[in-house]
N, C-alpha and C positions, 0 to 999 in steps of 0.2 A: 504493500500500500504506500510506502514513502518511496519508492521508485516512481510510482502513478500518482503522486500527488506533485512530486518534486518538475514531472515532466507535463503536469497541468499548469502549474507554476509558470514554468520559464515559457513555453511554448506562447500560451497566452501572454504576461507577461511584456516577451519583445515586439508582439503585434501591437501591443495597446502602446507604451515607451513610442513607438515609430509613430503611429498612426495619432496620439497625442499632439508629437511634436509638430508634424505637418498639417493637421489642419486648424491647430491652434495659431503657426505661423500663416495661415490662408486666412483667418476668420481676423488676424491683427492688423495684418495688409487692407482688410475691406474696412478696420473700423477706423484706422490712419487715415484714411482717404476720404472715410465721410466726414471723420472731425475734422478735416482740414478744408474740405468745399463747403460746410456749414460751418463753420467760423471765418474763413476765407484765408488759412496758415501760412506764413511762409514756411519751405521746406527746412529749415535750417529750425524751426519750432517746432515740427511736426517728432524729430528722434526724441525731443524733453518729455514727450507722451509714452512713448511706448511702455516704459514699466508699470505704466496708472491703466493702461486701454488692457495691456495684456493680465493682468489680475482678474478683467471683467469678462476677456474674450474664450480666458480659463474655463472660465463656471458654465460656459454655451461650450465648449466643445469637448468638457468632460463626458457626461452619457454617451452621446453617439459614439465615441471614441471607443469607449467600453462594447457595448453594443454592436460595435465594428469587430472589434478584436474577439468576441464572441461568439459571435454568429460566422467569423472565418475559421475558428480553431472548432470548434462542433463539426462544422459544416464538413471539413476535410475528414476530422475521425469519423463521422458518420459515413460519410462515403466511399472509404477506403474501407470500411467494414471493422475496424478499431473497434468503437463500441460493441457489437457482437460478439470479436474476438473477447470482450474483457468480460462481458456476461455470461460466454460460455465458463469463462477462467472461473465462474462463482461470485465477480465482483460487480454489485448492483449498480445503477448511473445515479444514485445516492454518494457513491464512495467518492467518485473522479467530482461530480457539483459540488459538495462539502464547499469544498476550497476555495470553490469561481466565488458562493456566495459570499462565503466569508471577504472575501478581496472585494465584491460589490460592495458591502455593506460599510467595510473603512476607507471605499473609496467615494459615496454617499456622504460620510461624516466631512471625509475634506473636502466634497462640495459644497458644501452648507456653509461650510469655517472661509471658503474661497470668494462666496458670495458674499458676507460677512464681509469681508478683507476687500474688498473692489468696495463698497456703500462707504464703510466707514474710513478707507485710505484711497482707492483708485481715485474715486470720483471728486473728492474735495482736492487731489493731488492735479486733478486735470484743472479743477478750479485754478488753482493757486498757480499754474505755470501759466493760462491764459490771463489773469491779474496783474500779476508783473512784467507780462509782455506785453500788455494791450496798447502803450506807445509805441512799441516794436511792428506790434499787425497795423495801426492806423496808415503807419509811415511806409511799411510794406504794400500794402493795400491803393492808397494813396501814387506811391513811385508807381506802380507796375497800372492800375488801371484808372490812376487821375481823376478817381470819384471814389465815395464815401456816404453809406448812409447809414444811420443809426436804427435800432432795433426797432425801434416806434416808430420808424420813417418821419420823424419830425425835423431832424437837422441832415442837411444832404450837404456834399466841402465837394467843392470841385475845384481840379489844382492844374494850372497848367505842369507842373513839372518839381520834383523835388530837390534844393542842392546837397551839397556832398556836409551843408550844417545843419541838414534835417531842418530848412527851412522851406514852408511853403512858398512856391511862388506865382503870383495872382491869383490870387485863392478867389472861390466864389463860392457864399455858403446861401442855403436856402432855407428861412426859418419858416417851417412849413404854422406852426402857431401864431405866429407874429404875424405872417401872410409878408414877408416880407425879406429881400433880397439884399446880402450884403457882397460888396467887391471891394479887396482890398489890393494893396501894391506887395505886400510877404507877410508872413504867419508864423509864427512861432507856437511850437506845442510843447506843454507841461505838463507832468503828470504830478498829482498829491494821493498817496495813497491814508494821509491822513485823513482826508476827505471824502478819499473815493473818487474822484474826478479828474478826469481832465482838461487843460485850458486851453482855448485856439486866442493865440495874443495876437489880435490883426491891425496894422499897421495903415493908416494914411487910406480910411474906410470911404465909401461913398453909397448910403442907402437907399435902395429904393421900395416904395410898396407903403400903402396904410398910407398915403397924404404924405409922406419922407422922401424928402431927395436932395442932395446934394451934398456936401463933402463932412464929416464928423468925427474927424477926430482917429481917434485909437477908440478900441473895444477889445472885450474880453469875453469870448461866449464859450461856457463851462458845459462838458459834456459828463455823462454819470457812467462810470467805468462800466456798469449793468448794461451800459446799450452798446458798448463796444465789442465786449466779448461775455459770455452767460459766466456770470460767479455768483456766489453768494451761497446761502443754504435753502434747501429748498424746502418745502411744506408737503411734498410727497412721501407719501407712508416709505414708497421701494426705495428712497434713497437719503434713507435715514438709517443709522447704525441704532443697534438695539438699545444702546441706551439715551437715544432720545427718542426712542419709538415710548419705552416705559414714562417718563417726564411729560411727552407728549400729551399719553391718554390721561395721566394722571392732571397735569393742566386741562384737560376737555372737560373731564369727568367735574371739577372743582368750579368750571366757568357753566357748564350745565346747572348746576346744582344753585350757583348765586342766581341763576335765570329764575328758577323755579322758585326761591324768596321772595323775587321782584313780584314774580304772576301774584305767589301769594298774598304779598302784602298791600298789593291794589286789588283785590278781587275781597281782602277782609275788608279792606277801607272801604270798598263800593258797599258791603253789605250793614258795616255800621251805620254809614249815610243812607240807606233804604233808597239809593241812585241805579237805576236798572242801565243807565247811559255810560257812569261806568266800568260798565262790563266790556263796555266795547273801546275801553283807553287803548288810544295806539301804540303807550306804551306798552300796554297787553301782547298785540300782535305783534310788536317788533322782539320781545323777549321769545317768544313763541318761535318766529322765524327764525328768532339764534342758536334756539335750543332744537331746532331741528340741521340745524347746517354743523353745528356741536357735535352729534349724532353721527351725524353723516361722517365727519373727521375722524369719531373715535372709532367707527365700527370696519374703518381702512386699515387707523392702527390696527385694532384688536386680531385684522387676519393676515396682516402683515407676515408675523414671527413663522405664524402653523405654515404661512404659503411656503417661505424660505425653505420650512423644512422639510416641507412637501416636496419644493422641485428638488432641491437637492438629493433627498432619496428616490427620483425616480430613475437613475442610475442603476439601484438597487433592483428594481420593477423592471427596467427594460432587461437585464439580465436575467431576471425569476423566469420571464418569457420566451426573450431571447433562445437561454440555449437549452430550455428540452425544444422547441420550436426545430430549432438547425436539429439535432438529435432526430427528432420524429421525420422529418421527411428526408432524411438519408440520400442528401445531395452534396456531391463535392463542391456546386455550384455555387460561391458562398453567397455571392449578388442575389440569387433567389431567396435566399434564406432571411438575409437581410432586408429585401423592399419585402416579405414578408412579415416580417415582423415588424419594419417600421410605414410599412401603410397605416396597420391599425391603428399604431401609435399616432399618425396625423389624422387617423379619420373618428377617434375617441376618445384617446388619450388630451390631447388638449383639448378638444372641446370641451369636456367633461369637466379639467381644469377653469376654463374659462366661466363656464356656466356656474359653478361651484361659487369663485371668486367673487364673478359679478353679485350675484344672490348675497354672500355674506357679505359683501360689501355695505349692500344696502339693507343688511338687518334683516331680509326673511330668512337666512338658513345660519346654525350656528358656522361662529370660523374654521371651526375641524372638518367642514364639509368641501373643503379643498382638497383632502386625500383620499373623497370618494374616487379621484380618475385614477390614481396610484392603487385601490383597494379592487376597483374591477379591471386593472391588467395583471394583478395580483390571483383574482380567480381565476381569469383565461390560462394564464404560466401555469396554476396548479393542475387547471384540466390536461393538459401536455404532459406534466410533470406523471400524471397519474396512467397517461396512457405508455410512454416509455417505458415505467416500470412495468407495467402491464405486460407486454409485448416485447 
């Protein structure tokens, strides 16, 4: 048995190490690329990402990988007649899975710990490098395509040309608020990150728009580092590290609850005044409305944590399936084995996910009903599971 375990080990093992590395390096190349045509990157910023994107591109190409390397090493002992030969031998397909599971399941845990590790370090790490570059992309941005517009499309810069002092020159900015167009003779840019902003210092101005026109001077028109490039933290359950998911709910749950005073103690004051009018105080409704958008934020938190460790274990589940699946249909062919087993998985497994998620999101189903799609590819693997040994 430790010759058959040793050689389930390595066999699998060097498929999953290879198959890991390469399309974890495919799936880092796709997400380089998008961060960099939605932020608009220069290449020379784009390598300062790679250790933050690759933590995130991990957690997506862990399962399939597994799954991959699974359904190839089945597929082959199944078709070369291996499995057979080791059932004749007296040894059940109990003895040789033991091992795959157990590696599924500690390779599950470091999905979940990898997800984890992208929320609470990737992603404020991509923050923080676009932060302290955001004068670096302006003036990139600016040199290569001589326009500029902010995330709110309120301020557009348009530059005939950058020089080598990282001065604009003839700038023309467009205050799309103001309704109103400035053109200057050079432009200086500042950055304050004590502030958070940035400054366009424009030089020897002439505006026009709103009844304005004619020559004024110097100005100084301040941009908020948020519309140059996305920083900041966000208010998304998925991109929140666990422990401001816990702070979160617990801040919801305590601003609910002040809500519920407010109702209370204008709805006693209505009843003391024998006022039927009110019952209808807008501050009523307005508490009302907050205590259900309250609601709405805790019950994202609340399925946050279970979802993490839902997907994360489904690593675990596409393996349960995976390989008596390759087992059972006793194909060398390992591509058959695999778009069989991973149809289902696109034609139920996520939806099921999805469906789950949405539902507890919004308070009809509890949060543990995220690992209904994990619990029924859990029975399908078992029916496999049950007919291998069977046969």
């Amino acid at each position: 048995m430790g010759v058959i375990v040793r050689y389930v080990l390595r066999e699998l093992g060097v498929t999953f190490l290879f198959g890991f590395v390469a399309f974890t390096g495919l799936l880092l190349i796709v997400g380089l690329v998008q961060r960099a045509l939605e932020e608009d990157l220069p290449l020379t910023l784009v390598w300062q990402l790679i250790p933050f994107v690759l933590a995130e591109m991990s957690s997506i190409s862990l399962p399939t990988t597994l799954l991959l390397a699974v359904t190839i090493f089945f597929s082959r002992m199944s078709g070369n007649n291996e499995i057979i030969a080791l059932k004749a031998l007296g040894v059940p397909p109990r003895a040789f899975l033991l091992p795959v599971y157990v590696i599924a399941f500690l390779v599950s845990l470091v999905g979940v710990e990898i997800y984890e590790y992208s929320v609470a370090w990737g992603r404020p790490g991509i923050a923080a490098v676009l932060y302290y570059n955001a004068e670096n992309i302006l003036i990139e941005t600016l040199t290569k395509k001589h326009r500029f517009e902010t995330k709110d499309k309120q301020i557009t810069i348009l530059v005939q040309g950058v020089d080598g002092q990282r001065r604009l020159l003839k700038p023309t900015i467009m205050l799309k608020r103001e309704s109103a167009t400035i053109e200057a003779e050079s432009a200086q840019i500042k950055i304050s990150f004590t502030t958070k902003t940035l400054t366009v210092a424009l030089e020897n101005i002439r505006v026009t728009g709103d009844g304005l026109s004619g020559l004024l001077g110097d100005r100084i028109i301040p941009i908020s580092l948020s519309e140059i490039v996305s920083i900041g933290e966000s208010n998304r359950a998925s991109e929140m590290g666990s422990g401001r998911i816990q702070e979160e709910r617990k801040k919801a749950v305590e601003q609910m609850e002040e809500q519920r005073r407010i109702i209370a103690a204008h709805q006693t004051f209505a009843a003391t005044m024998g006022s039927v009018d009110a019952w209808t105080n807008p501050l009523i409704n307005e508490a009302k409305e907050r205590i259900r958008s309250l609601q709405l934020h805790e019950n994202r938190l609340s399925v946050e944590p279970p979802r993490r460790w839902a997907s994360g274990f489904c690593s675990f589940f596409f393996v349960w399936l995976g390989a008596p699946l390759a087992i059972w249909m006793r194909k060398s062919d390992f591509f058959s084995s695999f778009f069989a087993c991973f149809v289902p998985i696109l034609l139920l497994y996520y939806p099921l996910l999805m469906f789950g998620l949405a539902q507890a999101k919004h308070g009809a189903l509890p949060p543990m009903c995220v690992w209904t799609a994990n619990v029924v590819i859990g029975l399908i693997g078992l029916w496999f599971l049950r007919q291998i040994h069977r046969y």
